[in-house]
N, C-alpha and C positions, 0 to 999 in steps of 0.2 A: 472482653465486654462484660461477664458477667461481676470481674472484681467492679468496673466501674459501676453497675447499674446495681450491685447490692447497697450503697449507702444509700442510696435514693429513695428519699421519705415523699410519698404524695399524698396528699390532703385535698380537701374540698368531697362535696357531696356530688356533685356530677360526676361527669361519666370520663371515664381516660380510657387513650388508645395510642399506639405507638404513630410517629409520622417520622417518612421519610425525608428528610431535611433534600436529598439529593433530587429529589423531583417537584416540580412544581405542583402536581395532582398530593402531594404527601404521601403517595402509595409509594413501595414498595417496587420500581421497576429494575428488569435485569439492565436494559441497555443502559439507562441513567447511569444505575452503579458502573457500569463496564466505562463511561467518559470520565466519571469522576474520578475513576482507578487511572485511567492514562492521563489527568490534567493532576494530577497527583503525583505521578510517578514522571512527568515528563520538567514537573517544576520544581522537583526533589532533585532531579540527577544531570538536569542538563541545563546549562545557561542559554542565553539568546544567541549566543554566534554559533553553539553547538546543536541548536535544535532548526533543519533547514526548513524552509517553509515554500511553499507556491498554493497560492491560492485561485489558480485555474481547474484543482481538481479537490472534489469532497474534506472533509478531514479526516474522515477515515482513510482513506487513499494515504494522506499524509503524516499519519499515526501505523501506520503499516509498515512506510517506508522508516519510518523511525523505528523501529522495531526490530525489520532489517539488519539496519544497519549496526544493530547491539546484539544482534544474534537473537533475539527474543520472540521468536515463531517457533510455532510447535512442530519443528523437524524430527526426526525421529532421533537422531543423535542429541539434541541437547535435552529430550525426555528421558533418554535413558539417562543419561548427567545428571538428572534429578528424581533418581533412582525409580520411573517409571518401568513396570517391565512387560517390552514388546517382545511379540515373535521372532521381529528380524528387525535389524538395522536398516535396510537397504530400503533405495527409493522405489516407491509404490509406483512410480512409472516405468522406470526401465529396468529394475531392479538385479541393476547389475553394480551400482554404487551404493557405497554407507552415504547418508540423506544427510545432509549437512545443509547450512542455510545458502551457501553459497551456489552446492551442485542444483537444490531444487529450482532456486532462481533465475541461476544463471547457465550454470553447466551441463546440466542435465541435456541431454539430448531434445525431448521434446523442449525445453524451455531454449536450446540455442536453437533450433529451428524457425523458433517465434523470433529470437534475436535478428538474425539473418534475415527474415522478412519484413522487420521493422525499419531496419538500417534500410535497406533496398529500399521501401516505401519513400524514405526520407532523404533518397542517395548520397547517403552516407558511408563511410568506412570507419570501422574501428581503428583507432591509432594502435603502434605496434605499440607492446606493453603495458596497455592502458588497463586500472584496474576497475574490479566491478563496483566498490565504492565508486571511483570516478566517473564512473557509465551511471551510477543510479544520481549522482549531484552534479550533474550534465557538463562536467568539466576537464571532459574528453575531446571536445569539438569547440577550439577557440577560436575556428571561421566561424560558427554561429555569430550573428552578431545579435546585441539585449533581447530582441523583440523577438527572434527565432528561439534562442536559449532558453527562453522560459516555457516557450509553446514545446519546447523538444524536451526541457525538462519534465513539463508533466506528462507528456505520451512516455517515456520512460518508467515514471511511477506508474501510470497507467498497465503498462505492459506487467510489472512485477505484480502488482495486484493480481488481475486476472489469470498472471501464471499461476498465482498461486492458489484462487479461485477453482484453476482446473486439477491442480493436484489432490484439492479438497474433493473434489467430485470422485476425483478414481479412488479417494481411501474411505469414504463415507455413503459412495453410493456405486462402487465400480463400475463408476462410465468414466469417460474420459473426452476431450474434443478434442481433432489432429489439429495441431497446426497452420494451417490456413482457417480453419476456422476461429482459433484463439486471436490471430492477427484482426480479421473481421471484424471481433467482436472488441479491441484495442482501437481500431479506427471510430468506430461510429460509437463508442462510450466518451473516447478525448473528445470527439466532434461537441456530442452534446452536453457534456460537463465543460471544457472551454470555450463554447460559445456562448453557454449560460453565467457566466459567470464574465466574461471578459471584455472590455468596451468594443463598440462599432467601429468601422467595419469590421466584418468576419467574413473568412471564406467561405462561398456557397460549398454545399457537399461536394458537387460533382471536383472545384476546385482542391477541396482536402482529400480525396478521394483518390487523385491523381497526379496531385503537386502540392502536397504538404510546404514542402519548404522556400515553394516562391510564394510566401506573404505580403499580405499590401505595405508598402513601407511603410503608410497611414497607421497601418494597424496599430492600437493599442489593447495590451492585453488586462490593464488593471493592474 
């Protein structure tokens, strides 16, 4: 920055001040900079068939799952990879594994617990051998038919988010939620982020609550 901005000759008698091109106020905002860096980095390195998309849930939900999926969360294993240096490897929840993207998401003990709970919600089964790539791009479960797929696809990102929402909690403020409560709180965040976002009709709660996966066949989800 500094090579580019020493040739820069300013003139005129008024007054000059830096603006940030990245926000519309011209100030200076962290968040702003943080979408510019991922609509940046996500149109540098990824085409359209590679970058998946559902827009039943936020984008940040869906810039996470992207992230994901390139190993690009702050696990404690791939901080060390960039020469960060921690106390321990191991995950801050059970901390009986090296913290890798896959054990905190998926593997981890408390985050299969929440697995298991999701699948049951949704009376679902994990196919044998099926990978966690495949569980997060919903292409586990080829009796879903379109309209369920997508609805299942984003309570799946949904769930990764908030796993990892709670792993933030136990390393930034050592609390932590069990398990039924993380599920909880994956139900009634999909509720209201898919229904905010997805055409009429929608299932009343008490219906998502207790039978996620008998949807209106009417439903459209957008």
């Amino acid at each position: 920055m500094i090579d580019i901005i020493k040739t820069v000759s300013i003139s005129g008698s008024g007054a000059n001040k830096w603006k940030f091109s990245g926000d519309k106020s011209g100030s200076f905002v962290t968040k702003s900079m943080a979408k510019t860096i991922d609509d940046k980095l996500i149109s540098r390195e990824s085409n359209p068939t590679e970058t998946i998309k559902n827009n039943l849930v936020p984008l940040k939900v869906g810039i996470f799952v992207w992230r994901v999926l390139r190993k690009r969360i702050a696990v404690r294993v791939e901080l060390d990879r960039r020469g960060i240096d921690l106390d321990t490897l191991l995950c801050p929840l059970c901390n009986d594994v090296v913290e890798s993207v896959d054990h905190a998401i998926y593997s981890c003990k408390s985050a299969k617990d929440v697995w298991i709970g999701i699948l049951k919600w949704w009376n679902l089964s994990l196919p044998s051998g099926a990978t966690f790539e495949e569980l997060i791009k919903g292409s586990s479960f080829p009796t879903l038919n379109s309209t369920k797929w997508k609805v299942w696809q984003a309570v799946v990102w949904v769930t990764c988010y908030l796993i990892w929402k709670n792993r933030n909690l136990k390393v930034f403020k050592n609390d932590s939620w069990a398990p039924p409560k993380i599920i909880y709180e994956i139900q009634v965040k999909s509720f209201e982020w898919i229904q905010n976002r997805s055409r009429k009709p929608f299932p009343s709660w008490q219906q998502w609550f207790t039978r996620p996966n008998a949807l209106d066949p009417n439903f459209d989800p957008g």
